[in-house]
C-alpha positions as CSV (number, residue, x, y, z in Angstrom):
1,X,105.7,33.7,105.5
2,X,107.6,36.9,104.7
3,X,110.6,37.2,103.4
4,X,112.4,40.6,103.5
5,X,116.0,40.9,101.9
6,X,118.4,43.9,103.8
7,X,120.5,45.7,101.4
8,X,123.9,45.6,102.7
9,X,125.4,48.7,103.3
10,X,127.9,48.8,100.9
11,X,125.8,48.4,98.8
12,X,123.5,51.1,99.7
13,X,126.7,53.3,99.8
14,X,127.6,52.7,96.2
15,X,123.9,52.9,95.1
16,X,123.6,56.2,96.6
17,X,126.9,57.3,95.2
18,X,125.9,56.5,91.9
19,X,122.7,58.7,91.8
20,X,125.1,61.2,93.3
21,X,126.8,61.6,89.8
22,X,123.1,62.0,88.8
23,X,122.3,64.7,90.5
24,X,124.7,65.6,93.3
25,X,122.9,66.8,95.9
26,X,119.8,64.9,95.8
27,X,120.6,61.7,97.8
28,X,121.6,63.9,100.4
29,X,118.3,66.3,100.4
30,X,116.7,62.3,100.4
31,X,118.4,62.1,103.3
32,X,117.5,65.1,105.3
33,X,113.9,64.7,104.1
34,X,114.0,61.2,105.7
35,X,116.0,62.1,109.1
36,X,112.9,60.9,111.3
37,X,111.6,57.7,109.0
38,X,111.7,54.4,110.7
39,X,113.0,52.5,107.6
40,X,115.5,55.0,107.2
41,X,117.2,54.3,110.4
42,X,120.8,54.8,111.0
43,X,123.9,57.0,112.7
44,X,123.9,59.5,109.8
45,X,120.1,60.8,111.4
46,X,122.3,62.2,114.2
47,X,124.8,64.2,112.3
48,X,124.1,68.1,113.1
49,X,123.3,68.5,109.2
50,X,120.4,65.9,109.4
51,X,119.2,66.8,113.0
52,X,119.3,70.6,112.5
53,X,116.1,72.4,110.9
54,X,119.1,74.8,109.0
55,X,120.8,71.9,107.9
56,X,117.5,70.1,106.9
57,X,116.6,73.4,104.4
58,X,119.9,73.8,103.2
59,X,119.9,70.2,102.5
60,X,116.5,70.3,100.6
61,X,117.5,74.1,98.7
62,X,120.9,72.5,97.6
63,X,119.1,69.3,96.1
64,X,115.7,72.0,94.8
65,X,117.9,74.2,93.0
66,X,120.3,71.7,91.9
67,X,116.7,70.2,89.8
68,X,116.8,73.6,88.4
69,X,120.6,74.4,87.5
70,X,120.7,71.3,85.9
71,X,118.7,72.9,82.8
72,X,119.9,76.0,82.6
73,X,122.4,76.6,79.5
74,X,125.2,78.1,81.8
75,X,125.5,75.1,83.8
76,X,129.0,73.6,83.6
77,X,129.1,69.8,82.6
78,X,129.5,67.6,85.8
79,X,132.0,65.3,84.0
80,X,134.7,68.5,84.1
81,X,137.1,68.4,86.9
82,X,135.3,70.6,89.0
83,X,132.0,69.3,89.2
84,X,133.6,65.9,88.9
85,X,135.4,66.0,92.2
86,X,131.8,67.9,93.7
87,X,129.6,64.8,93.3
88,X,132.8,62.9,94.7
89,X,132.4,64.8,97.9
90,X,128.3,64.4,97.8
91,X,129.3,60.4,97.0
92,X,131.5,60.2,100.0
93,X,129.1,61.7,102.3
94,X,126.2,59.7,101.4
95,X,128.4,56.8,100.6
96,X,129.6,57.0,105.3
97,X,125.9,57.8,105.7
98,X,124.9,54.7,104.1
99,X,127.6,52.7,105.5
100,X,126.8,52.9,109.1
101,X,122.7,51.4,108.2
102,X,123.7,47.6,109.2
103,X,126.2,45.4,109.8
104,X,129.3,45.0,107.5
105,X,129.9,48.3,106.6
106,X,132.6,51.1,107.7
107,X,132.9,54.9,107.0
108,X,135.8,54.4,105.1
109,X,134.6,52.1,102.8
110,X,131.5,53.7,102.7
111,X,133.4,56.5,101.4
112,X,135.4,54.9,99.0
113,X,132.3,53.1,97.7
114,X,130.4,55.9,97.5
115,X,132.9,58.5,95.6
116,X,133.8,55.9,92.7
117,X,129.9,55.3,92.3
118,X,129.7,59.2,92.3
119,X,132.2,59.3,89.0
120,X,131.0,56.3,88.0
121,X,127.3,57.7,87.7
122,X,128.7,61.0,86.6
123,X,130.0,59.2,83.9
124,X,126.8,57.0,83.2
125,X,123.9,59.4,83.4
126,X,125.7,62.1,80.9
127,X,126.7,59.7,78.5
128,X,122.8,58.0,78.9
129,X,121.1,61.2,78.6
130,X,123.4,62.6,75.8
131,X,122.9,58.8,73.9
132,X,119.2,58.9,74.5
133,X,119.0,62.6,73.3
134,X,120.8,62.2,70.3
135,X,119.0,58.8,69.1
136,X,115.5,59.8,70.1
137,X,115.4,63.3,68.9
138,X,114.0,63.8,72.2
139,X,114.4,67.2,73.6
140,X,117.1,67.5,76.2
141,X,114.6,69.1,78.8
142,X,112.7,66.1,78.6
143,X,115.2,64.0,78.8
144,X,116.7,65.8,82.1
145,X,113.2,65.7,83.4
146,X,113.4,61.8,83.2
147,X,116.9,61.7,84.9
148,X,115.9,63.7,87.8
149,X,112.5,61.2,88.1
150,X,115.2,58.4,88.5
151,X,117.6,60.4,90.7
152,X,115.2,61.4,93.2
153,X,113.1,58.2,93.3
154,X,116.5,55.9,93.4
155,X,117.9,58.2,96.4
156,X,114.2,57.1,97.9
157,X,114.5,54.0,97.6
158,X,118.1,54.0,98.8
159,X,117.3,55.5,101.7
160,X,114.5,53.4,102.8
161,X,115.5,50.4,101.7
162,X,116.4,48.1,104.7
């Protein structure tokens, strides 16, 4: 006998959010990448941004060269205001997608959810990765490499997840 848990959508929403402050647009190239999957099965795989091939690559480029931006030296810190209130957005958004997967869950809240867990992980993964640089003498770089490992295989899982 099998026993299979569901993730309730709030749940998934604030999940998602929070790898949003990881890496902002990652959950939602995850979610473009998975707009046909069976176990990813919800209302958000008929938004025009998800059904659209355009949508779909801009999706995927935003969350590709996101992977890269994040290591360049120029790249603003996401805990200032601007990027700050970016991964907010990218929260919200994945936050309603994630919302309308199963029973209990609202856009709204799904929104709410998902754009506190976006600051939240903002908040999180920077002070993580500057803690685990600073203690392990590790090289940033490596470090970042680690982060995105969890940011795009959490947004997976998210997504997936029934």
């Amino acid at each position: 006998m099998s026993t299979t848990r569901t993730l309730p959508p709030l749940a998934r929403a604030t999940l998602l959010g929070l790898l949003s402050g990881s890496r902002s647009a990652t959950p939602l190239a995850v979610l473009a990448l998975n707009h046909h999957a069976e176990e990813a099965r919800g209302p958000w795989q008929r938004w025009r941004l998800f059904r659209s091939p355009l949508g779909r690559l801009a999706s995927v480029a935003a969350g590709a060269g996101e992977l890269v931006g994040d290591k360049l030296p120029a790249t603003p810190s996401r805990v200032g205001l601007g990027p700050l209130f970016g991964r907010a957005v990218s929260g919200a958004v994945a936050g309603i997608a994630m919302s309308g997967t199963g029973r209990g869950g609202s856009p709204v809240a799904g929104a709410v959810v998902g754009a506190a867990g976006a600051v939240a992980g903002s908040w999180l993964f920077y002070l993580a990765r500057k803690a685990v640089v600073e203690k392990s003498g590790l090289p940033d770089l490596a470090v970042a490499l680690v982060e995105d490992a969890v940011a795009v295989s959490g947004s997976v899982a998210v997504v997936r997840s029934r």
